[in-house]
mmCIF file of the C-alpha atoms, coordinates in Angstrom:
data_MODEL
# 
_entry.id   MODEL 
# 
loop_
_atom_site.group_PDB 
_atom_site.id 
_atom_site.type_symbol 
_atom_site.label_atom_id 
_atom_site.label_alt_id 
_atom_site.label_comp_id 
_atom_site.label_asym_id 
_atom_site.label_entity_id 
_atom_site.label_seq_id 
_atom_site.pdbx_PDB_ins_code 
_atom_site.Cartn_x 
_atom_site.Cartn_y 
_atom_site.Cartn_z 
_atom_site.occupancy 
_atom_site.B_iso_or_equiv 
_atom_site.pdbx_formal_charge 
_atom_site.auth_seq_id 
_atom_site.auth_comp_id 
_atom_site.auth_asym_id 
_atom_site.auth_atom_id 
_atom_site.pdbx_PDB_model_num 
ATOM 1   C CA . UNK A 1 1   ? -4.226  18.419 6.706  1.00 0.00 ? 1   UNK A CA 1 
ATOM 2   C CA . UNK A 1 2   ? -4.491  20.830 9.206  1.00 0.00 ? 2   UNK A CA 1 
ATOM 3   C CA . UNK A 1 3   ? -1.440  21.658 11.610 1.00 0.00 ? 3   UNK A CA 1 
ATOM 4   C CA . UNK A 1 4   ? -1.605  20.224 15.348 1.00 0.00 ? 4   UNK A CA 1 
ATOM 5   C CA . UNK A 1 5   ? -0.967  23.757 17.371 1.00 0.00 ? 5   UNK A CA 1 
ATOM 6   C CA . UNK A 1 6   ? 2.199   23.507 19.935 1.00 0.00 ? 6   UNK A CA 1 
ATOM 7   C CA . UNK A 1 7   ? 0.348   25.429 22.984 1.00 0.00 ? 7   UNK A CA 1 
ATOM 8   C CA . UNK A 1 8   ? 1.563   24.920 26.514 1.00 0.00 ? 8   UNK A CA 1 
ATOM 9   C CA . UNK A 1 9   ? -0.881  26.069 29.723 1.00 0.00 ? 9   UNK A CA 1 
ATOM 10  C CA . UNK A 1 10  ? 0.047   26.998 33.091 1.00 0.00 ? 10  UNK A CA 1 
ATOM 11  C CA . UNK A 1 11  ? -1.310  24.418 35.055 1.00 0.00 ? 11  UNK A CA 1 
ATOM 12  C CA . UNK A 1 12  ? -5.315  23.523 35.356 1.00 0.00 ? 12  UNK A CA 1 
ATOM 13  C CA . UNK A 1 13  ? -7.069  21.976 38.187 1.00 0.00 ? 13  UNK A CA 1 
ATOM 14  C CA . UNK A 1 14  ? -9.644  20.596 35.660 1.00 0.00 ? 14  UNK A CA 1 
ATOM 15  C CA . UNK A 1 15  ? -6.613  18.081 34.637 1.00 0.00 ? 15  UNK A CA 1 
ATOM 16  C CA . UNK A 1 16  ? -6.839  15.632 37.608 1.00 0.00 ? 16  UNK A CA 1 
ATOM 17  C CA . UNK A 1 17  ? -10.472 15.469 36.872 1.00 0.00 ? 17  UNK A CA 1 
ATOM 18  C CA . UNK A 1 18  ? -10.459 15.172 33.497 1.00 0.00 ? 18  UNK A CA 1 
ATOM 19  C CA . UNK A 1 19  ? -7.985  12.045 34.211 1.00 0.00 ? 19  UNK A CA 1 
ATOM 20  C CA . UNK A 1 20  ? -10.387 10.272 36.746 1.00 0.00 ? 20  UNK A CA 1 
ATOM 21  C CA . UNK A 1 21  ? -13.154 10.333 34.239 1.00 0.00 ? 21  UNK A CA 1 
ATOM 22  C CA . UNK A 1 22  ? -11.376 9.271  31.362 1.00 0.00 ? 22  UNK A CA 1 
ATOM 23  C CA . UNK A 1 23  ? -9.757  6.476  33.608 1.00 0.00 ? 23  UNK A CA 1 
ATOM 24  C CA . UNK A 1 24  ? -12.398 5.304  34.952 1.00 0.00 ? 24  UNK A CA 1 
ATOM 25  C CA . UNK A 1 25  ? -14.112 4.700  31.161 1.00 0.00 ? 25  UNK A CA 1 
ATOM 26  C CA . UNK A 1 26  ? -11.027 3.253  30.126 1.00 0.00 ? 26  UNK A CA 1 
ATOM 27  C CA . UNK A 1 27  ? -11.112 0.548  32.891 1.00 0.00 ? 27  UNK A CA 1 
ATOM 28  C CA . UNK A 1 28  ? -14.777 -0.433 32.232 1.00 0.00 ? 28  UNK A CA 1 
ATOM 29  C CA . UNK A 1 29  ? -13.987 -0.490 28.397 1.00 0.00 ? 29  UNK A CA 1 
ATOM 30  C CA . UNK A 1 30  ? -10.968 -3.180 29.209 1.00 0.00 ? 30  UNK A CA 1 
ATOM 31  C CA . UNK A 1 31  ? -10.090 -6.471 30.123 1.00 0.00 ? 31  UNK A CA 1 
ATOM 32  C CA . UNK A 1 32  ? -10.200 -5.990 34.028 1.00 0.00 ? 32  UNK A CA 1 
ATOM 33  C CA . UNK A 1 33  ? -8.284  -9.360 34.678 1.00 0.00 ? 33  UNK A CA 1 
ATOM 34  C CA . UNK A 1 34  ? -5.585  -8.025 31.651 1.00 0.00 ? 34  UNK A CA 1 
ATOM 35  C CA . UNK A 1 35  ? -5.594  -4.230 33.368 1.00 0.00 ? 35  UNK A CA 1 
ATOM 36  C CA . UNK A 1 36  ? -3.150  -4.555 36.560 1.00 0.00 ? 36  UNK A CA 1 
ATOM 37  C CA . UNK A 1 37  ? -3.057  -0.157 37.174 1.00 0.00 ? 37  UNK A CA 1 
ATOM 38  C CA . UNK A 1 38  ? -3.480  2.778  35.036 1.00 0.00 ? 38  UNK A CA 1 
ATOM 39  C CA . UNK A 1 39  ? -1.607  6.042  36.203 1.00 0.00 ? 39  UNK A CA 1 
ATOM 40  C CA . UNK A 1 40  ? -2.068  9.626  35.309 1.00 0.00 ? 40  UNK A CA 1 
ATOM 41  C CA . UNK A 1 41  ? 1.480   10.801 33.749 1.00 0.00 ? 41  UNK A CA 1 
ATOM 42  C CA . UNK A 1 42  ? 3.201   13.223 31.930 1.00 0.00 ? 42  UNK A CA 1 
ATOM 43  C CA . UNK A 1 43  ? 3.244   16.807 32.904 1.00 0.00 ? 43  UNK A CA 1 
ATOM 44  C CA . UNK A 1 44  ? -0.938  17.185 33.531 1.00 0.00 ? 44  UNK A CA 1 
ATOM 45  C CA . UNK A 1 45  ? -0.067  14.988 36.369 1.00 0.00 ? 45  UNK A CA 1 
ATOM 46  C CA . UNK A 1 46  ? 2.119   16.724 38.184 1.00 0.00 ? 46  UNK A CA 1 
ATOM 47  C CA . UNK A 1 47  ? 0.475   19.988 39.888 1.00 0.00 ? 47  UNK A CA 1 
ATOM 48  C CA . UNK A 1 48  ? 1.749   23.246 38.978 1.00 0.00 ? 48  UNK A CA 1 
ATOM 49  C CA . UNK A 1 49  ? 3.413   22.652 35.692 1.00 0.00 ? 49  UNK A CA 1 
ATOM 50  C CA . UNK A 1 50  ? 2.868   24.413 32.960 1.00 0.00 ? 50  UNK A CA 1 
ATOM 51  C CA . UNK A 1 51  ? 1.702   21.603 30.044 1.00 0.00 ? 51  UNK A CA 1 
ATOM 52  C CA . UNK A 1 52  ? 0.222   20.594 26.572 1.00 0.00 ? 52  UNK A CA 1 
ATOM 53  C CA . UNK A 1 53  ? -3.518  20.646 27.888 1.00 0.00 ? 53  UNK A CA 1 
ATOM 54  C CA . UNK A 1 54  ? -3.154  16.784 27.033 1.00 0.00 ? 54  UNK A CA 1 
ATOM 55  C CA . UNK A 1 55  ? -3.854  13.750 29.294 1.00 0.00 ? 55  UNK A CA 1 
ATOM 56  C CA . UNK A 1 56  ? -1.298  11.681 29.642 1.00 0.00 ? 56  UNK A CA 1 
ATOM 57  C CA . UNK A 1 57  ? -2.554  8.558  30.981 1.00 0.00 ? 57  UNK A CA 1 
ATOM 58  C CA . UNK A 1 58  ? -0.417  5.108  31.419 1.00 0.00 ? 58  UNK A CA 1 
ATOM 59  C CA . UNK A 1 59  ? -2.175  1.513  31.538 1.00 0.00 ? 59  UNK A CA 1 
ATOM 60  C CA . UNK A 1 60  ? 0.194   -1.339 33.138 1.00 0.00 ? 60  UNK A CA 1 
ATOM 61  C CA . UNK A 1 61  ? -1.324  -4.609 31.546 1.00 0.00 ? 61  UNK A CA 1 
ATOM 62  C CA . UNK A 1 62  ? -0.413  -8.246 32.156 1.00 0.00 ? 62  UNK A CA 1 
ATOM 63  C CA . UNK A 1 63  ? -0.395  -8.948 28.412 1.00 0.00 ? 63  UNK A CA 1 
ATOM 64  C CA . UNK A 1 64  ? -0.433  -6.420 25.059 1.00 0.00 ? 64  UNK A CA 1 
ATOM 65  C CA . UNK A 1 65  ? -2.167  -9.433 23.070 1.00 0.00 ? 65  UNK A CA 1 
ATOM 66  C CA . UNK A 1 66  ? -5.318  -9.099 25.111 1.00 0.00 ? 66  UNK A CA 1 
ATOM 67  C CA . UNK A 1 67  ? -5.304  -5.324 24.996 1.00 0.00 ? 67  UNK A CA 1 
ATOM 68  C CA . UNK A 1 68  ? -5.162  -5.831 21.292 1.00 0.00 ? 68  UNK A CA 1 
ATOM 69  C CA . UNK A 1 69  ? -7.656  -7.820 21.589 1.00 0.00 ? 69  UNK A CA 1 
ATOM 70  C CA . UNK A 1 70  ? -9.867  -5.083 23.203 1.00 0.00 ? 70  UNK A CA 1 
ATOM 71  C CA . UNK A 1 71  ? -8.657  -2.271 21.083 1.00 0.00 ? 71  UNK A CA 1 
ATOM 72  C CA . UNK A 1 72  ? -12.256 -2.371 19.559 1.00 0.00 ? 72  UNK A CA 1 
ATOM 73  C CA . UNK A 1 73  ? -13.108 -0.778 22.974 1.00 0.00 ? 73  UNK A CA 1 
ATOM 74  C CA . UNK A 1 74  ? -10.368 2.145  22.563 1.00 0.00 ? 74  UNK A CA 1 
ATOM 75  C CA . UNK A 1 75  ? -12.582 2.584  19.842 1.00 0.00 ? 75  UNK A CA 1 
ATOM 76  C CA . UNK A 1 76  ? -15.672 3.471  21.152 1.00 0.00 ? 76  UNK A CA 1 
ATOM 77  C CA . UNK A 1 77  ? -14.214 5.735  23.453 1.00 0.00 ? 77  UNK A CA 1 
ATOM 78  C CA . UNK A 1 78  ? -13.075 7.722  20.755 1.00 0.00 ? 78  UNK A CA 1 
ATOM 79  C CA . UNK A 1 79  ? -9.059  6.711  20.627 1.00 0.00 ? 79  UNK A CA 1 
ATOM 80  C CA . UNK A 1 80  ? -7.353  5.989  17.323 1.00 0.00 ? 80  UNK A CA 1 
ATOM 81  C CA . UNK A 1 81  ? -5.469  2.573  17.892 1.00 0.00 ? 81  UNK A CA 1 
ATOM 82  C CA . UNK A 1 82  ? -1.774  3.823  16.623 1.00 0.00 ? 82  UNK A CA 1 
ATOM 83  C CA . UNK A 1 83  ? -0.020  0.160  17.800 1.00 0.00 ? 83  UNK A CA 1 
ATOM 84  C CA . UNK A 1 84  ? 3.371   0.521  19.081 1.00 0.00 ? 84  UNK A CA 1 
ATOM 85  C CA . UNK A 1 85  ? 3.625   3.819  16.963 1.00 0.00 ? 85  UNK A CA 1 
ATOM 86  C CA . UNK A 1 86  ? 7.758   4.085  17.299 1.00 0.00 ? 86  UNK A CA 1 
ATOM 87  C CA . UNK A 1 87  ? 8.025   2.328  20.774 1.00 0.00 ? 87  UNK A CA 1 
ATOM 88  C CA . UNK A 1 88  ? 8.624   -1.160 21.446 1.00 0.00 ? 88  UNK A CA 1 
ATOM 89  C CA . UNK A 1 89  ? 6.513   -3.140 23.416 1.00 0.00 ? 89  UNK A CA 1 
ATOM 90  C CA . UNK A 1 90  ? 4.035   -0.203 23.629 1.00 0.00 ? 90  UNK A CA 1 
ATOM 91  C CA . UNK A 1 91  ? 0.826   0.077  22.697 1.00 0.00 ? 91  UNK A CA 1 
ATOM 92  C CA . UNK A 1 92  ? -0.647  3.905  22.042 1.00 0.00 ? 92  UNK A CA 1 
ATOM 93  C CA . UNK A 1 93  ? -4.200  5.729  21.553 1.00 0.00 ? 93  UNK A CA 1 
ATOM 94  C CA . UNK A 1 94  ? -4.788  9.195  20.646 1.00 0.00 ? 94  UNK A CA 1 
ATOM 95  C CA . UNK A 1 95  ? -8.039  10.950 21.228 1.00 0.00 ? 95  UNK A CA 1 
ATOM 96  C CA . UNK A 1 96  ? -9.158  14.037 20.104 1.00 0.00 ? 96  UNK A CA 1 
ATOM 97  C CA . UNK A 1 97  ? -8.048  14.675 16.601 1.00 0.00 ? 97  UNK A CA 1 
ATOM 98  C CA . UNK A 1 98  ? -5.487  16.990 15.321 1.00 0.00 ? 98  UNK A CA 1 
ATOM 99  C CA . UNK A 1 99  ? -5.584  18.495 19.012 1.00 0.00 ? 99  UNK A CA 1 
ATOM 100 C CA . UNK A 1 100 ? -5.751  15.472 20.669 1.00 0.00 ? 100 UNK A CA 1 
ATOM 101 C CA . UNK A 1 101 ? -7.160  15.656 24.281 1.00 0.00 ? 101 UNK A CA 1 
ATOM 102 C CA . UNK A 1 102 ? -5.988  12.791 25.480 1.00 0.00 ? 102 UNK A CA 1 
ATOM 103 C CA . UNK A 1 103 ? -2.848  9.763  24.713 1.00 0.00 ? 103 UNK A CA 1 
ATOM 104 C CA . UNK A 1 104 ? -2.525  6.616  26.480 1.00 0.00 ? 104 UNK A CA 1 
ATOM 105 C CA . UNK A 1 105 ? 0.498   4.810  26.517 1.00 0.00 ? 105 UNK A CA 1 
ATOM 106 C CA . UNK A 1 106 ? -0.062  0.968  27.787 1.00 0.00 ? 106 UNK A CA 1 
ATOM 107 C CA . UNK A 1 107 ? 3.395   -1.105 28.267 1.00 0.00 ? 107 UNK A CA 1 
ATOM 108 C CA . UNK A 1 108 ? 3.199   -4.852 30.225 1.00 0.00 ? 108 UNK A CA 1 
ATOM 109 C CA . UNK A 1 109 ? 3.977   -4.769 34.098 1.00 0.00 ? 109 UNK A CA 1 
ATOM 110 C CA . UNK A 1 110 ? 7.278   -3.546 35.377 1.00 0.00 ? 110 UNK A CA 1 
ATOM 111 C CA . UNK A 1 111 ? 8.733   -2.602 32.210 1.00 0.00 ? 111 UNK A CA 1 
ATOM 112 C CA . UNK A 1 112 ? 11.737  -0.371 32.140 1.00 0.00 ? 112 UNK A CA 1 
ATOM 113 C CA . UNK A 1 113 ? 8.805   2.021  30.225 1.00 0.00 ? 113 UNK A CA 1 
ATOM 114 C CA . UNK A 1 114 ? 6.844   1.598  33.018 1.00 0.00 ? 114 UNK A CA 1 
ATOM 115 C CA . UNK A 1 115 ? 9.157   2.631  35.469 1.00 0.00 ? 115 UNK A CA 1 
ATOM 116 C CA . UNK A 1 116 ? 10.748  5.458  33.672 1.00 0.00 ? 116 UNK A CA 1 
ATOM 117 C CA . UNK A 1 117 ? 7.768   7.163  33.567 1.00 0.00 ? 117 UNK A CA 1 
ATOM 118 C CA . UNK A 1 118 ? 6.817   6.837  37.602 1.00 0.00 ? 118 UNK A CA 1 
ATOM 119 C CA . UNK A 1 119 ? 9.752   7.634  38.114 1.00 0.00 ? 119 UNK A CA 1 
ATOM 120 C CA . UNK A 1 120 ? 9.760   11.100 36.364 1.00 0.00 ? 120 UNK A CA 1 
ATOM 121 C CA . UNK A 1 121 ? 6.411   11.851 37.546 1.00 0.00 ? 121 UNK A CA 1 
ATOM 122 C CA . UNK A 1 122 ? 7.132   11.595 41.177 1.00 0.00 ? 122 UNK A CA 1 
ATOM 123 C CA . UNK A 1 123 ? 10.119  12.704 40.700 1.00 0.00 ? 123 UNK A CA 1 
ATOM 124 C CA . UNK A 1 124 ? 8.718   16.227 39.821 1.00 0.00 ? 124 UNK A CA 1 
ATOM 125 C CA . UNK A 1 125 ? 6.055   16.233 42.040 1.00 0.00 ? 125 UNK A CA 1 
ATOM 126 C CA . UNK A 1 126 ? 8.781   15.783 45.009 1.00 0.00 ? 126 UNK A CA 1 
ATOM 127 C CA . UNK A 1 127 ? 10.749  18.991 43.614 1.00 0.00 ? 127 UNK A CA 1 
ATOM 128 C CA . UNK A 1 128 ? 8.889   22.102 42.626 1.00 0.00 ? 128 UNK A CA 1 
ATOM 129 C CA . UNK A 1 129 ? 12.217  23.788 41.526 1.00 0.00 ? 129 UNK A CA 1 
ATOM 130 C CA . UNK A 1 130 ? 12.878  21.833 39.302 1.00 0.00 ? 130 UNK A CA 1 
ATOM 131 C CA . UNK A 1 131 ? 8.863   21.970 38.104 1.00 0.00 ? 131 UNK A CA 1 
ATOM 132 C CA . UNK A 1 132 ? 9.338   25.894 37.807 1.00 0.00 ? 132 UNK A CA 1 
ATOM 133 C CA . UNK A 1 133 ? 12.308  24.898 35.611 1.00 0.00 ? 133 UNK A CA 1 
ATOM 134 C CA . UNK A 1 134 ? 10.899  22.486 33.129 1.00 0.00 ? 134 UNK A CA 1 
ATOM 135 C CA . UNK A 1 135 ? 7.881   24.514 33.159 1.00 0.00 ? 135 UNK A CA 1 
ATOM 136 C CA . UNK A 1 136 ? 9.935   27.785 31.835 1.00 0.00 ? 136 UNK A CA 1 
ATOM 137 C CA . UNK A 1 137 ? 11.595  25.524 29.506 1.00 0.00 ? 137 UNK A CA 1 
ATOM 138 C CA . UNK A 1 138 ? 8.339   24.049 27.921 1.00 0.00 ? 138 UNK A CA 1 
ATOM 139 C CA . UNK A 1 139 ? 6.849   27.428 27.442 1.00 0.00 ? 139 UNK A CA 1 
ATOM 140 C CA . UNK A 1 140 ? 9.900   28.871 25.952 1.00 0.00 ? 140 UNK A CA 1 
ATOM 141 C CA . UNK A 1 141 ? 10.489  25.627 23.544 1.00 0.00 ? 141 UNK A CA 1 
ATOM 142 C CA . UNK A 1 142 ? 6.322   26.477 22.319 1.00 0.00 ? 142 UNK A CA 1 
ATOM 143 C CA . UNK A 1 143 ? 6.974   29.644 21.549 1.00 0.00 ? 143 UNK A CA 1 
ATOM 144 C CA . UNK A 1 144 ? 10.651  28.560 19.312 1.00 0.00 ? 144 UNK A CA 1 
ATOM 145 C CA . UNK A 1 145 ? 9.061   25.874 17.462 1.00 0.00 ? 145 UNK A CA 1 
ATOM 146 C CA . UNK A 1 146 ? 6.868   27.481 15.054 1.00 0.00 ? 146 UNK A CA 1 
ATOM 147 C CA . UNK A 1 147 ? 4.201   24.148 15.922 1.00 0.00 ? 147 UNK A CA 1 
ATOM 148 C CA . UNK A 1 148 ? 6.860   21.785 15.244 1.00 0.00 ? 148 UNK A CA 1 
ATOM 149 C CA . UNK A 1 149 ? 6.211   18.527 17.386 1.00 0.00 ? 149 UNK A CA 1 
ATOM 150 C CA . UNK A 1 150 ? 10.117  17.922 16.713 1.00 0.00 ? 150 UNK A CA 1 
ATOM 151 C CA . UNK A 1 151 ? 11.708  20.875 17.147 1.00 0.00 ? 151 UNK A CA 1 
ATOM 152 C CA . UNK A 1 152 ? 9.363   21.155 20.537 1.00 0.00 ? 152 UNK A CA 1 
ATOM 153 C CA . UNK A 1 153 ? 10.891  17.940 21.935 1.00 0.00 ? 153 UNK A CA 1 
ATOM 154 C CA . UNK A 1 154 ? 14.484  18.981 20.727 1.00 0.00 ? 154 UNK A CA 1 
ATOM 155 C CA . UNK A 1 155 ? 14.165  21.737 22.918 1.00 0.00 ? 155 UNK A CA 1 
ATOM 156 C CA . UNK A 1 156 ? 12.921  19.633 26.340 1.00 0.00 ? 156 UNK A CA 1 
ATOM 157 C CA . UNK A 1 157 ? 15.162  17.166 25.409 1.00 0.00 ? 157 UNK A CA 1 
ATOM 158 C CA . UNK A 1 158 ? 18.352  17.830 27.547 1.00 0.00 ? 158 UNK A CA 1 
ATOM 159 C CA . UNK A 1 159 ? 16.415  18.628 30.475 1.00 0.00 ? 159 UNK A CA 1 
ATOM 160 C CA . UNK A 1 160 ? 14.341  15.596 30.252 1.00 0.00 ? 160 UNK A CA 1 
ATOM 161 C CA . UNK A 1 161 ? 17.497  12.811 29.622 1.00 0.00 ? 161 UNK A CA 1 
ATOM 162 C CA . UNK A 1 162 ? 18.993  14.690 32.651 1.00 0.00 ? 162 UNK A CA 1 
ATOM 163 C CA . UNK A 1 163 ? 16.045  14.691 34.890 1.00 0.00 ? 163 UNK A CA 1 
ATOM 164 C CA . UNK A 1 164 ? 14.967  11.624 33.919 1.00 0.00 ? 164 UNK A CA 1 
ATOM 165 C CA . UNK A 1 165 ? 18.612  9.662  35.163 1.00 0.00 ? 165 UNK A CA 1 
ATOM 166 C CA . UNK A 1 166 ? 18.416  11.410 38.009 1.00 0.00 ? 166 UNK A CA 1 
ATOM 167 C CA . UNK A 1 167 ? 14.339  10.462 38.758 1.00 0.00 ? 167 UNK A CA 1 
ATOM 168 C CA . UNK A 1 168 ? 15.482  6.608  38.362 1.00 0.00 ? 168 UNK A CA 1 
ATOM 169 C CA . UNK A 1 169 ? 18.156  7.465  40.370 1.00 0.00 ? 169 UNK A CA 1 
ATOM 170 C CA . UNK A 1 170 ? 15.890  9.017  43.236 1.00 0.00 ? 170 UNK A CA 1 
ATOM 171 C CA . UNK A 1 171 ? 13.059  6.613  42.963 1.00 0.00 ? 171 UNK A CA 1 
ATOM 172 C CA . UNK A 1 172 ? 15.049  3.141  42.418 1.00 0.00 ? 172 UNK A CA 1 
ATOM 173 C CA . UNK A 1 173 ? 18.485  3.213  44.526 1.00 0.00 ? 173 UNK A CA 1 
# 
């Protein structure tokens, strides 16, 4: 089995693209009555920050037994269908292989997995400071891990519970 390589990019304009096309063939391939918004996330989405060149892309649904039901479609895009793959109440899809391109997370309207992950996202598009932060810290934490997917998010992981509280925080009081 070949190694997934831990590489994180300054930030590419290509990435907002790259998320309305995949979007876009993800909400043809689904359930449009089930499919209530699908959001561009994680650190691609936010411009300026240095990243995994991986699209992060979040699907709200109304129910995860009908996306099930359409995982068939995942499919033929090219996602592996990994269930809730360590997350309750979520529903994931890698694409891309070892390298993956892209991951979609999918999690029912409003959930607190929902929210959490709005909330960071805006949250670091509103402050740039604090994107030149995490960005130093991701880079740094890629080249400490020696391609470790664990040891990677070990190193985020301070920053990100504090940021995090503070997004919800921000976005929610």
């Amino acid at each position: 089995m070949t190694n997934r390589i831990i590489e994180v990019s300054d930030y590419s304009e290509s990435w907002e693209a790259d998320y309305q096309k995949e979007s876009s063939d993800i909400a043809k391939a689904l359930n449009q009555t089930n499919v209530v918004a699908i959001h561009h996330i994680g650190s691609t989405s936010v411009i300026g920050l240095a990243a995994k060149p991986i699209i992060d892309i979040l699907i709200e649904v109304h129910s995860l037994a009908v996306l099930d039901s359409d995982s068939e479609n995942m499919t033929e895009l090219g996602y592996l269908v990994k269930g809730e793959f360590g997350i309750k109440g979520r529903r994931y899809f890698q694409k891309g292989g070892v390298q993956r391109s892209h991951q979609v997370h999918a999690f029912v309207k409003g959930s607190e997995e929902v929210k959490r992950h709005i909330a960071f996202r805006d949250y670091l598009r509103e402050f740039k400071t604090i994107v030149n932060e995490y960005g130093s810290i991701k880079k740094q934490a890629a080249l400490e891990c020696n391609n470790d997917i664990e040891v990677y998010m070990s190193l985020k992981n301070a920053f990100i519970k504090e940021h995090e509280a503070k997004a919800l925080l921000w976005k929610y009081s």
